[in-house]
N, CA and C atoms as a LAMMPS dump frame, in Angstrom:
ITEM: TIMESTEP
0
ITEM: NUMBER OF ATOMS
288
ITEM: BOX BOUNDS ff ff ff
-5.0000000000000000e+02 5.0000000000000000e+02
-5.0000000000000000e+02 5.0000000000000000e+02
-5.0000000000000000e+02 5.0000000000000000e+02
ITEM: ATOMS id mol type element x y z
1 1 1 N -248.629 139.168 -494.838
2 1 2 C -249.205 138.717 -493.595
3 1 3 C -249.559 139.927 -492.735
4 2 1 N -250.276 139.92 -492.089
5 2 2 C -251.499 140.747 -491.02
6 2 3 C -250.544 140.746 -489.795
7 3 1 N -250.239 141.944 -489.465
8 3 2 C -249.64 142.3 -487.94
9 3 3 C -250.743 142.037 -487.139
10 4 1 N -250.336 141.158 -485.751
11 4 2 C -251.683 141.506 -484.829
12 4 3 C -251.812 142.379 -484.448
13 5 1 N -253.042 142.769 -484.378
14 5 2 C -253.68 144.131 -483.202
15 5 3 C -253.18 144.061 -481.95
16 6 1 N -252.944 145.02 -481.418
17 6 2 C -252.255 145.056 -480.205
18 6 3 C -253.596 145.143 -479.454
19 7 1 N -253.74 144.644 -478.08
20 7 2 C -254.85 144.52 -477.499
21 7 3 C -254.994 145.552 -476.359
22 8 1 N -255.568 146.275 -476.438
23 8 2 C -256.232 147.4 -475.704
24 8 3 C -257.846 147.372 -474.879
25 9 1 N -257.519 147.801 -473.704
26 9 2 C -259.179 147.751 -473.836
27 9 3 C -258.998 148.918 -472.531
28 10 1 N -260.54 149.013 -471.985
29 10 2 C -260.561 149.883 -470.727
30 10 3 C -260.038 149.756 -470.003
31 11 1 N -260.269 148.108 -469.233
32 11 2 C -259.202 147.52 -468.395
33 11 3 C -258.044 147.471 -468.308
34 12 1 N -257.388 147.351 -469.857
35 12 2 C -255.873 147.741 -469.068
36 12 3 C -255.528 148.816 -469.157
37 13 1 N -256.442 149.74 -469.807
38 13 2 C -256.251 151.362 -469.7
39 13 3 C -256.192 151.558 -468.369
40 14 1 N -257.147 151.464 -467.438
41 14 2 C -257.58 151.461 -466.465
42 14 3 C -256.303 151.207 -465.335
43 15 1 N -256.262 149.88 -465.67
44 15 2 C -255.038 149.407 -464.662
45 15 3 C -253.677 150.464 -464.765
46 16 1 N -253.326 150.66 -465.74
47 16 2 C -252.082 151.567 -465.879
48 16 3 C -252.388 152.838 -465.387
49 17 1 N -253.585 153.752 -466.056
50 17 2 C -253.911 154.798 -464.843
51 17 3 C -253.683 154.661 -463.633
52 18 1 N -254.27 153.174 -463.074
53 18 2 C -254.081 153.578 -461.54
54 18 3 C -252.674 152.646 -461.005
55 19 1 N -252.073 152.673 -461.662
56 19 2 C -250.27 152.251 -461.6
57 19 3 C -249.922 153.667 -461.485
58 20 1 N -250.075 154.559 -462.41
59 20 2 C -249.283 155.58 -462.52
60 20 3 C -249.943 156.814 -461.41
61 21 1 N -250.88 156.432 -460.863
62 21 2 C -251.288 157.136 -460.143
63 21 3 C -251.007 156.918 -458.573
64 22 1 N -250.439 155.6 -458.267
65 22 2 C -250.169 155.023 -457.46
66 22 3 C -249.183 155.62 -457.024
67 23 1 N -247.925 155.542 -458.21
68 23 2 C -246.835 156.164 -458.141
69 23 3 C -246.506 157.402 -457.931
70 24 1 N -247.05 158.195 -458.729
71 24 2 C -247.226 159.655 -458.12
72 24 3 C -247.577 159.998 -456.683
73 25 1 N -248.6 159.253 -456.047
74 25 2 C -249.118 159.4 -454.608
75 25 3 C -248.222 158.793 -454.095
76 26 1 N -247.157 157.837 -454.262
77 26 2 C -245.965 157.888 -453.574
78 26 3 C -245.174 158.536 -453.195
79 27 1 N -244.528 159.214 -454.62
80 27 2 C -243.44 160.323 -454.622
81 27 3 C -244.069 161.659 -453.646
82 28 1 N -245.132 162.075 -453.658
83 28 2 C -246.178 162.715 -453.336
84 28 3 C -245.889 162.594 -451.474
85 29 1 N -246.272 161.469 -451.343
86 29 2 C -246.251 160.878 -449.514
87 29 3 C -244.911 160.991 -448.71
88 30 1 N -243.908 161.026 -450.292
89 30 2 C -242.695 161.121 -449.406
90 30 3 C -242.351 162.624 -449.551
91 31 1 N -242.257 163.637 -449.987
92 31 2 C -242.297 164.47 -449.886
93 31 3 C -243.281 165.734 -448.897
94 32 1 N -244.824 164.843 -448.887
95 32 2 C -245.855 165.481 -448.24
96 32 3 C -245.748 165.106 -446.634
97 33 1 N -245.421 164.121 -446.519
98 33 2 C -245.802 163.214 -445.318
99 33 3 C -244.843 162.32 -445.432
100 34 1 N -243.607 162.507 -445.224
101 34 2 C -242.357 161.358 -444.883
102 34 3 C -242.824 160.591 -443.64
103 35 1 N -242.366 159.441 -443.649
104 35 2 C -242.673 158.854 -441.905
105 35 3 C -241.408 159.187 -441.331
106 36 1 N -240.432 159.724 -441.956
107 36 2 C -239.383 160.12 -440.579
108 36 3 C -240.047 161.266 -439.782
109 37 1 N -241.185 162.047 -440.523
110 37 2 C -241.343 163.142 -439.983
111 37 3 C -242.998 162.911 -438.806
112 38 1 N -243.22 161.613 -439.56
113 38 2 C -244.869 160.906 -438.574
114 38 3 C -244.678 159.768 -438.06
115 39 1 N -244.013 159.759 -437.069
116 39 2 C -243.92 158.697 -436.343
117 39 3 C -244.538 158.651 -434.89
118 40 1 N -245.315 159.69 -434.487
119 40 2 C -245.882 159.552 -433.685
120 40 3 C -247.316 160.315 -433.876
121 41 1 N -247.612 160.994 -432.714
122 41 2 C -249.37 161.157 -433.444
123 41 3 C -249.274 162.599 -433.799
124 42 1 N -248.309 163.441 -434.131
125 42 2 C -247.862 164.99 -434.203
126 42 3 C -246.957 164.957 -435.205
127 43 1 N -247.429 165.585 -436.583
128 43 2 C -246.468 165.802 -437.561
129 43 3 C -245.563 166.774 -436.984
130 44 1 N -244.15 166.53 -437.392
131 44 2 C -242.984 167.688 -437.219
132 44 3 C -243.266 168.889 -437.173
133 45 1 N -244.096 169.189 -438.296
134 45 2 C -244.016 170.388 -439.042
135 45 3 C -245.395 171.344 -438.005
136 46 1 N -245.935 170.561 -437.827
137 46 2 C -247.38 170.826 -437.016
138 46 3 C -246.783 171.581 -435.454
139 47 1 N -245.765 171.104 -435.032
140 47 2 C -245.736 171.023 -433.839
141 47 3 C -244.866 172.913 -433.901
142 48 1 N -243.571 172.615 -434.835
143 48 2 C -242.801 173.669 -435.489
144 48 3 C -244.314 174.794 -435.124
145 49 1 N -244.61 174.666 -436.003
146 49 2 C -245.729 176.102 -436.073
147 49 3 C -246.29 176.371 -435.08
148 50 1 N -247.256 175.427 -434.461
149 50 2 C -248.067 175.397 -432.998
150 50 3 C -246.773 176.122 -431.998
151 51 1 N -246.018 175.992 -432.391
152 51 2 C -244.765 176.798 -430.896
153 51 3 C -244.276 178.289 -431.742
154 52 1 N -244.434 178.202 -432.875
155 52 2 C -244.481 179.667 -433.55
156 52 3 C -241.935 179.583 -433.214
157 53 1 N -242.029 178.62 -433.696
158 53 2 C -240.743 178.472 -433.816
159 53 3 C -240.051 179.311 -435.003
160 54 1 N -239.189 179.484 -434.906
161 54 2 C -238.613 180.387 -436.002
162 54 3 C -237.703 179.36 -436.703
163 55 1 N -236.995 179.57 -437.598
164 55 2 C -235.979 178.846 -438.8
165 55 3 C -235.422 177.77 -438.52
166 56 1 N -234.454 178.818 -437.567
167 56 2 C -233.148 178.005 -436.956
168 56 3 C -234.029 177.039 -435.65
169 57 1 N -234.619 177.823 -434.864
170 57 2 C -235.179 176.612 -433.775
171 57 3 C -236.092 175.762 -434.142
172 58 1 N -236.579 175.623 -435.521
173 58 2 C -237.109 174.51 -436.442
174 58 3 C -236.948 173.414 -436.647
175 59 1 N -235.56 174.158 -437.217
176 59 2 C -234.312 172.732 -437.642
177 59 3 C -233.749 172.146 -436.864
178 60 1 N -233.719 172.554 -435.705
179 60 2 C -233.061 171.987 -434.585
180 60 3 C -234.026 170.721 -433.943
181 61 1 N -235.504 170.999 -433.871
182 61 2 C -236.598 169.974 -433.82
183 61 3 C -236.491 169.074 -434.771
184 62 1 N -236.63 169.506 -435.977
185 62 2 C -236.9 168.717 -436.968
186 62 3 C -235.668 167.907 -436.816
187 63 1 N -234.396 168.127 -436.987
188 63 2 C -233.109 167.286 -436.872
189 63 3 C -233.485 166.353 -435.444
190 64 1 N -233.474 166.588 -434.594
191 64 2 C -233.296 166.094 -433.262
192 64 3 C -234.987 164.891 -433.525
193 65 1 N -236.051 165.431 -434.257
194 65 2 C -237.161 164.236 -433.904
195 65 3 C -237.175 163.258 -435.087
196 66 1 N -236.246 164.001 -436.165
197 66 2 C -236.536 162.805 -437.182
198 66 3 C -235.241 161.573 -436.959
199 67 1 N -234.273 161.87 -436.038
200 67 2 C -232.572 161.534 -436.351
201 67 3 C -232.651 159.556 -436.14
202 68 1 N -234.03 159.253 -435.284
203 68 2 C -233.987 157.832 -435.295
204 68 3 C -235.021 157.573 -436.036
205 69 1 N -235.652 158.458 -437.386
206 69 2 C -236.206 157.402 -437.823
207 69 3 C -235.705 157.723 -439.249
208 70 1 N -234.974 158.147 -439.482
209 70 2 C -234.9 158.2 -441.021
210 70 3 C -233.286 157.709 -441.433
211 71 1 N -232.546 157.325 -440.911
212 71 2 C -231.498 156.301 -441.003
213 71 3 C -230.263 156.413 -440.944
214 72 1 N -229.765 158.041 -440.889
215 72 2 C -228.875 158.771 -440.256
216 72 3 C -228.981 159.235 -438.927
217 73 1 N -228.831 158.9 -438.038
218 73 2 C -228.834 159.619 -436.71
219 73 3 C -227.815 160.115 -436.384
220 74 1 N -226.717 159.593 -436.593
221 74 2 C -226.103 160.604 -436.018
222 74 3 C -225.403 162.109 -437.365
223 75 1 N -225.613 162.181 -438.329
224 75 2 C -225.708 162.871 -439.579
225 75 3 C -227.002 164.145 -438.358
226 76 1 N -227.913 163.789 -438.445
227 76 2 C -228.982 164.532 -438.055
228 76 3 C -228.877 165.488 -436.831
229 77 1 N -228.191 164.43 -435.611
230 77 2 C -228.036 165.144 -434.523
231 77 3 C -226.912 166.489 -434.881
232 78 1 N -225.833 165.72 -435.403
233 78 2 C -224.913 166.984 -435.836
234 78 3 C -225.735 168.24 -436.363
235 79 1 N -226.31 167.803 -437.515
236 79 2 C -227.111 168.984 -437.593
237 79 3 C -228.155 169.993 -436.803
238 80 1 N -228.64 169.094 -435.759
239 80 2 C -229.13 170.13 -434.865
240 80 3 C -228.212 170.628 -434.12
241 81 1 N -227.023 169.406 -433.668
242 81 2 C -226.042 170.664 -432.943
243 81 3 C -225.965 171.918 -433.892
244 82 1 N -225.52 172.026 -435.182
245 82 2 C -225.098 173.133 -435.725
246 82 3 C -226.098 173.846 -435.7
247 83 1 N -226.887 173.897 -435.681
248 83 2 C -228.183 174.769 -435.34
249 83 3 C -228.118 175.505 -434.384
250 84 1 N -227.773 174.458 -433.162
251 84 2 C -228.331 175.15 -431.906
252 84 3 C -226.731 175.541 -431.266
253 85 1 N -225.887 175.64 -431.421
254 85 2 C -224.862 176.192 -431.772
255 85 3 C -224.696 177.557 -432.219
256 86 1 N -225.356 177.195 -433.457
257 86 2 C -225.694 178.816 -434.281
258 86 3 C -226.483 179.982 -433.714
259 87 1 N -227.395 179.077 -432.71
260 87 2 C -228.106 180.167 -431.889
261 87 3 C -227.636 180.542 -430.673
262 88 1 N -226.829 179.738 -430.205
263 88 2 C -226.155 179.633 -429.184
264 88 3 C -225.419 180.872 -429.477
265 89 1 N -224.397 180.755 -430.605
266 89 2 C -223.076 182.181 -430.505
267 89 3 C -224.059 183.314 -431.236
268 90 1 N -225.372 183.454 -431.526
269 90 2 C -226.196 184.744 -431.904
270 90 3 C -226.522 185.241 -430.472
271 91 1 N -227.008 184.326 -429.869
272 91 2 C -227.18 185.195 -428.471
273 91 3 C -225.912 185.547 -427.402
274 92 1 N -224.963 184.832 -427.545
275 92 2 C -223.548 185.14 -426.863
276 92 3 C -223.36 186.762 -427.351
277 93 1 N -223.447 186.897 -428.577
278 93 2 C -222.815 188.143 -429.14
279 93 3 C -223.904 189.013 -429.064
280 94 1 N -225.441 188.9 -428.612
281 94 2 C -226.902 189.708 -427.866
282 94 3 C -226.329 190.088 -427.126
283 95 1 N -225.474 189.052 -426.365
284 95 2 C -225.688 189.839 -424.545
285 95 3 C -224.508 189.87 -424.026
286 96 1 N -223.465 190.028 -425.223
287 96 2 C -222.022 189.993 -424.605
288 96 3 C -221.525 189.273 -423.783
């Protein structure tokens, strides 16, 4: 007896390309463009640079603007405290 042919065509070639392409531009969006980080009309990262922020006073933005939307808040704030903390006792020990 005759195995059936498995049925192939463009179309569902087609469809699975753009499944798997779908998916990728997901993983992609969350990494490129998280919405914890676009939640208003100024990406995080945009704003970081436009102020010519350095590392540590980065993270301290970034912690403090993403902390209500990405589902830890208070995880986040801690972390900007430790940040700004960190800059806090760098300049204590600047200026004695």
């Amino acid at each position: 007896m005759k195995k059936p042919e498995k049925t192939t065509g463009l179309y569902f070639d087609k469809i699975e390309v753009q499944t798997q392409n779908s998916r990728q531009l997901n993983k992609l969006s969350k990494v490129h463009h998280p919405k914890h980080y676009n939640t208003g009309n100024i990406e995080v990262i945009d704003a970081i640079v436009d102020w010519e922020l350095d590392f540590i006073e980065g993270n301290v933005v970034k912690y403090v603007t993403r902390a209500k939307h990405k589902g830890d808040q208070l995880g986040d704030l801690k972390k900007a405290r430790w940040y700004l903390d960190y800059m806090i006792r760098k300049l204590e020990k600047e200026n004695g």
